[in-house]
N, C-alpha and C positions, 0 to 999 in steps of 0.2 A: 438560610437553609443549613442544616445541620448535614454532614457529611457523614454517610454511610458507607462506614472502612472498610467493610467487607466484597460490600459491591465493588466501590473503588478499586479497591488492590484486582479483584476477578477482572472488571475490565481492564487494568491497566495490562496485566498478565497474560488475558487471551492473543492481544494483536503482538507482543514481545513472544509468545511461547511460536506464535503462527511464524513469526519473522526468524525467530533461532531457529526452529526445525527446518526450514528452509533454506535457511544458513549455512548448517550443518550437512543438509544434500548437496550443497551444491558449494562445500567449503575447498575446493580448487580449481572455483571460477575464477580468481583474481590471476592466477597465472597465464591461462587463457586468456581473459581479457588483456591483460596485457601485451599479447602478442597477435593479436587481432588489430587490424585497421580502424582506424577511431576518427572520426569528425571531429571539425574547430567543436570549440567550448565542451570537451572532452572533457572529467573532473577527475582528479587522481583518486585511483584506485580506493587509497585509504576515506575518504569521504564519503565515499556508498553505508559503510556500515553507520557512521556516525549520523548521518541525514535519517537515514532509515529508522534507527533508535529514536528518534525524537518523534521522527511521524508515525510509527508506532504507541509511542506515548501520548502522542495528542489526539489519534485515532481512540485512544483507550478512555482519555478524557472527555471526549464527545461521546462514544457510547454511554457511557457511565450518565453525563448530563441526562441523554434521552430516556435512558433505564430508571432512573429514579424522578422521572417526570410524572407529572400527575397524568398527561394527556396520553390517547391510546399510542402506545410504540411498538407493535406487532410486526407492522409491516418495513417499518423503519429500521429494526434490530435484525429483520429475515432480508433485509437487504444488506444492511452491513455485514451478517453472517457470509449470503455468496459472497460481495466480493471480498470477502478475507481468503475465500478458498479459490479465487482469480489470483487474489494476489500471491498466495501461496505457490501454488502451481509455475504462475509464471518462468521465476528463476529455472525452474529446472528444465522449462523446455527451452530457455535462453542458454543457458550455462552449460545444462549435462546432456541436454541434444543437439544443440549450437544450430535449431532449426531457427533462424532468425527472422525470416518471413513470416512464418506461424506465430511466434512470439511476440510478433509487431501485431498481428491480427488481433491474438488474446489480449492483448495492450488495449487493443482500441474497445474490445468488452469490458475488459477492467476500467479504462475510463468513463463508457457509458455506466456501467454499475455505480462508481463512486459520486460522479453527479446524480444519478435516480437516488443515490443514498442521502446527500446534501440534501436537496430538494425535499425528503423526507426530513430528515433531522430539523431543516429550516422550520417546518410545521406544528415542529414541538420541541426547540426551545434552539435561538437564535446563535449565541455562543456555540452549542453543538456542533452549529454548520462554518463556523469561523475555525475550528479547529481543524477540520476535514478539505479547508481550500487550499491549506499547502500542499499538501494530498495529492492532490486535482492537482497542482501546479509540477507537484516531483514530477507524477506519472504523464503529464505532456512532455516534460523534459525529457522523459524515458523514451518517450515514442520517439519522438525526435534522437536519440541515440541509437535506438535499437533498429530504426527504419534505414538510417545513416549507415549503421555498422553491418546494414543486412546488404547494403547495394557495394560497400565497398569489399567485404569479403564473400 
């Protein structure tokens, strides 16, 4: 299969430009988190951004698979679309509201989304969906932090 640079770079760029803006709203959440109460297996600070950048890129790499599939991806592309803007959102009702029960809830939509997205990508081309179960895997670790950090402060 011949790789199509264009498309490539658009996907890899959409879930990195969604994750910097987001970023960037909410770039003096590390402070705050850091003086918030935090559960075992807690990961330092500096490792959010670096995790995030790869599954941002490997999110970019599955759409990209599905978008240059031959097979119909309509429904598969307008679900990875919502939950980019789940996942978007999230931080900042985490970080710049510090509403942490609500952001545990939107968690638990962002993880339904990203599995209903899996599930689709799986349909039209299998790689896709392997890319997107770290994904699935970060954001249950998420819940598990954010559920934890919502009962303890």
């Amino acid at each position: 299969m011949k790789i199509q640079w264009k498309k490539l770079i658009l996907c890899l760029v959409l879930p990195l430009a969604v994750g910097g803006l987001s970023a960037f709203l909410t770039q003096d959440s590390m402070k705050m988190f850091e003086t918030i109460q935090k559960p075992p297996l807690s990961p330092p600070g500096w490792l959010f951004p670096i995790v995030w950048t790869i599954l941002y890129l490997f999110m970019g790499i599955a759409s990209y698979l599905v978008l240059t599939s031959s097979k119909s991806n309509q429904t598969a592309l307008t679900l990875y679309g919502i939950q980019l803007v789940f996942n978007f959102i999230w931080p900042l009702i985490f970080f710049n509201r510090q509403q942490y029960l609500f952001a545990f809830i939107w968690l638990i939509f962002l993880w339904i989304l990203i599995l209903a997205t899996i599930i689709q990508f799986d349909s039209i081309s299998k790689p896709a969906k392997y890319f997107l179960l770290p994904y699935l895997l970060w954001v249950t670790f998420a819940g598990y932090l954010n559920f934890a950090i919502y009962l303890l402060n």
